[in-house]
Each structure stands twice: as structure tokens, then as C-alpha cells.
C-alpha positions in Angstrom: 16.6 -1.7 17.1 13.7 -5.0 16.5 14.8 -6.8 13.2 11.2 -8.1 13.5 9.4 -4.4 13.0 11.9 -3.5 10.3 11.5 -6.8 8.6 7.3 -6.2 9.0 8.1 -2.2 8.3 9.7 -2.9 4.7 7.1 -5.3 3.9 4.3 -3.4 4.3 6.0 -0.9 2.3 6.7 -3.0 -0.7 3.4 -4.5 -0.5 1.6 -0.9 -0.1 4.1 -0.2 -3.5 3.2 -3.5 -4.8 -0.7 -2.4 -5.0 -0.3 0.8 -6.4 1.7 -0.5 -9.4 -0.5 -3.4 -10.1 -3.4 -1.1 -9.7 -1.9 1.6 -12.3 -1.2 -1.3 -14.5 -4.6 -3.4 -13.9 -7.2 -0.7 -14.3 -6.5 0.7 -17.6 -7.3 -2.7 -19.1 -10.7 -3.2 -16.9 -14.2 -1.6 -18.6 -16.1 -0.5 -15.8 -18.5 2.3 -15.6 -17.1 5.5 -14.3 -18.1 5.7 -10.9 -17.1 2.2 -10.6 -14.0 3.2 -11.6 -13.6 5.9 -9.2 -15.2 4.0 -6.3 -12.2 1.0 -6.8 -9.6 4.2 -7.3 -10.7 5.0 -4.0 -10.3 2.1 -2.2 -6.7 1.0 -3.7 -5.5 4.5 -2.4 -6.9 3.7 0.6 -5.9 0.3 1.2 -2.5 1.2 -0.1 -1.7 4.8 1.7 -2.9 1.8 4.9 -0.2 -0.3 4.2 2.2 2.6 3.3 1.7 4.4 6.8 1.5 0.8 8.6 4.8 0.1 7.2 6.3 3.6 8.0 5.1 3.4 11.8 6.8 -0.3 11.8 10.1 0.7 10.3 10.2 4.0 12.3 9.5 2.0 16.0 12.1 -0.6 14.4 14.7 2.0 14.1 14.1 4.3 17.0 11.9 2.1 19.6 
């Protein structure tokens, strides 16, 4: 068990969680054209489901590695 990799695992995951509520709670509030819109949906998921696997790998290699 690496302390370092869980520490690393859990904050990828709370920062991957971190976007995707700040995201649900920033967008509503921003006037962009549609396909904008869509286009920067895009990329949070995909920055965030990044951070969320990242963090999952981390934690996993942490516990089991």
C-alpha cells in the first residue's frame, strides 16, 4: 500500500468531482450560443471523466500495487 498514490488517487477524484459541480453550477448562468455550449459540455466531461479514471487507476495501484 503507497500513501503517496492514494493521497494523489483521492485528489484526482475530488478534483474530477470538483469540475463537474462547478461546471453544473457555472454553465446555466453563461449565454453562449448552442454549439458553444455543447462544445465546452464536451470538454468538461472530458477533462473530468480524465481526472476521474486518473484518480481511480491511482487509488487502485495505491491499494493493491
Amino acid at each position: 500500500m503507497s500513501a503517496e498514490l492514494l493521497a494523489f488517487g483521492v485528489s484526482a477524484l475530488a478534483l474530477g468531482i470538483g469540475v463537474l459541480v462547478a461546471a453544473r453550477h457555472l454553465y446555466p448562468r453563461l449565454e453562449l450560443p448552442a454549439d458553444a455550449e455543447s462544445s465546452l459540455e464536451l470538454l468538461t466531461a472530458m477533462i473530468a471523466g480524465i481526472l476521474l479514471l486518473a484518480g481511480l487507476g491511482l487509488v487502485l495501484l495505491g491499494l493493491f500495487g
